[in-house]
N, C-alpha and C positions, 0 to 999 in steps of 0.2 A: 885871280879874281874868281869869286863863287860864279858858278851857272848853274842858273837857276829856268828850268824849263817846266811848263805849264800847260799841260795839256786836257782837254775834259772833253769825252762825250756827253750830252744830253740835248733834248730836246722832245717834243709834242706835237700835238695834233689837234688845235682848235679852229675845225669847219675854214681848215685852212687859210684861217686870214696870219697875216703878219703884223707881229706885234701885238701878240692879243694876252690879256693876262691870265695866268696860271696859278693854281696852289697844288702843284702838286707835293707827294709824300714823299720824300726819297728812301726806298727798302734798300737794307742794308752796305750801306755806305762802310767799308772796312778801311784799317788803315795800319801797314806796313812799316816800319823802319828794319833801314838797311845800313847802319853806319860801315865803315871801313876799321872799325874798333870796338871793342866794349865804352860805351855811351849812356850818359844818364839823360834822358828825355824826357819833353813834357808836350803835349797837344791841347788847344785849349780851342770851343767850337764859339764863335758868335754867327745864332743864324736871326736872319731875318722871316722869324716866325718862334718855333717853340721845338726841343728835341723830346722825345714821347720815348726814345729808350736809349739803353745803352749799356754796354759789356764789356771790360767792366765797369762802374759807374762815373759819370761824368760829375764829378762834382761842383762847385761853386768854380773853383779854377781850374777844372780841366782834369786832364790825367795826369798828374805829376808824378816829374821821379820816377821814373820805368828807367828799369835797364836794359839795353839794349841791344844785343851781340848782332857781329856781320852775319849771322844766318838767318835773320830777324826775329829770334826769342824774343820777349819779353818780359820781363822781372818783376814783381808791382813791389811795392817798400817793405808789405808783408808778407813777400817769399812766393806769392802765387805766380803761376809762371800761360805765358798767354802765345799765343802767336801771330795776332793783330788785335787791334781796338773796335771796338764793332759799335754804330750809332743808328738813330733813325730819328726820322723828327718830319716837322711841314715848312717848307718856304712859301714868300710869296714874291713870285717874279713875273716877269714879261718876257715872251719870247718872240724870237725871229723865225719864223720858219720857213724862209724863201731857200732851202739847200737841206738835202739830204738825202736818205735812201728808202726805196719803199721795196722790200725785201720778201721773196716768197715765203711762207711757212717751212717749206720742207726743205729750203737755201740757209734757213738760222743758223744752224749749227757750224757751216763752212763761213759763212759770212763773218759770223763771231772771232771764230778762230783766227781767221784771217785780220780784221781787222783792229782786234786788240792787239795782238803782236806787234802792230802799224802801230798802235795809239801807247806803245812804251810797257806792257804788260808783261811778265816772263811767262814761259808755263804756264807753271803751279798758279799764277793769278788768274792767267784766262781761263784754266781749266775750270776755277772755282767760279767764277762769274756766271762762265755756261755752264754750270750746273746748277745754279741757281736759279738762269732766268728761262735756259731753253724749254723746259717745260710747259711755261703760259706761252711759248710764241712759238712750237714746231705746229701747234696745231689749226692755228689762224691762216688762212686763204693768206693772208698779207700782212708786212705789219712794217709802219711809218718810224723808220730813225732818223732823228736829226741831231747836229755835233754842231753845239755854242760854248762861249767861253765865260763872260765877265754877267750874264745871265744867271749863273748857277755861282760863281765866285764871289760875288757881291754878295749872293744872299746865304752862302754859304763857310764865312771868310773859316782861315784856319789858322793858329796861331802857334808857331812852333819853334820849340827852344831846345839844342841850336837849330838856326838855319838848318837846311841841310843843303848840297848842293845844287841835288836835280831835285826837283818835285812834279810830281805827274798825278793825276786827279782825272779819272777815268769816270764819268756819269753817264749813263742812257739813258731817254726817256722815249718811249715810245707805244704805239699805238695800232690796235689791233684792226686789220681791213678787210673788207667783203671785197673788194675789188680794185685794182693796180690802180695805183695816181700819179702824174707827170710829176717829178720834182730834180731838181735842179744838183746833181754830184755834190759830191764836199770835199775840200782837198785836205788829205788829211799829214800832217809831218809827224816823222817817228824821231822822239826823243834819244838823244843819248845819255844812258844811266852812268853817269861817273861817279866819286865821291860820294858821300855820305846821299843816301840817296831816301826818298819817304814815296809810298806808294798809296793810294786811297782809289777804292771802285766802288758803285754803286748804283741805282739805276729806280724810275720808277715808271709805273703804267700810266697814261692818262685816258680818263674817258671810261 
């Protein structure tokens, strides 16, 4: 039987109520396969909102037809060769933000590192997320993460042929602080990457 494991950081910072709604942008949302074979693959996004970019281009149905090797190359039908699918675009969702972490500026880097490894990332994945985001957030007094799941899933559904077995969906949303705020731990479970496996990170500011 497939297992199929589902994991996502994200979450926000609105004047701290719960349950308040959001549009945020999600920046650079990437997306990994990892078969256990040479695989022809397809990803296809419905979001609940609009995608504003994408590399390479998202069309009417998706990215079809990639090929796909265990080191996670990507093949497109006319020979260009990739090594994740890269999107962006705006939902519109509601979130929960009674649990999270509110994280020193000059802690991002270890916090990161640490807790992507948790949330199912290898390396090379964490390594590139914190390089992409630790810049807007080593230099913030504070800064507000919180980890929801059916939030960011619903409005971000993802359609992918085949199955794969694990799937892990890594989002951050979070929020720059002048000063520490009581919030409530997150417990976070680390996935096991077996089979045919699809990886997706990405992350956006609110506020």
């Amino acid at each position: 039987m497939k297992k199929r494991i589902l994991v996502l950081l994200l979450g926000a910072f609105c004047m701290l109520l719960i349950g308040c709604t959001c549009y945020p942008a999600p920046e650079k949302p990437i997306l990994y396969f990892y078969p256990e074979e040479e695989t022809v693959v397809s990803a296809k996004l419905e979001l609940n909102g609009r995608l504003t970019c994408a590399y390479p281009e998202h069309g009417e149905y998706g990215w079809q037809n990639y090929l796909a090797y265990p080191d996670g190359t990507l093949v497109s039908q006319d020979g260009k060769t990739y090594y994740a699918l890269y999107w962006e675009g705006e939902i519109d969702a509601s979130f929960d933000f009674s649990q999270g972490f509110c994280v020193e500026g000059d802690r991002v880097a270890d916090f990161l590192a640490e807790t992507l490894l948790r949330l199912g990332l290898n390396e090379r994945e964490a390594n590139e997320f914190i390089i992409y985001w630790l810049p807007q957030m080593q230099g913030n007094p504070y800064n507000l993460i919180s980890f929801q799941s059916e939030a960011y899933t619903d409005n971000a559904k993802l359609i992918l042929s085949p199955e794969p077995e694990t799937l892990i969906r890594v989002f951050m949303a979070w929020k720059a602080l002048d000063t520490p705020v009581a919030i409530e731990p997150q417990t976070i479970v680390t996935p096991e990457r077996t089979g045919f496996t699809v990886v997706e990170w990405g992350g956006c500011k609110v506020g």
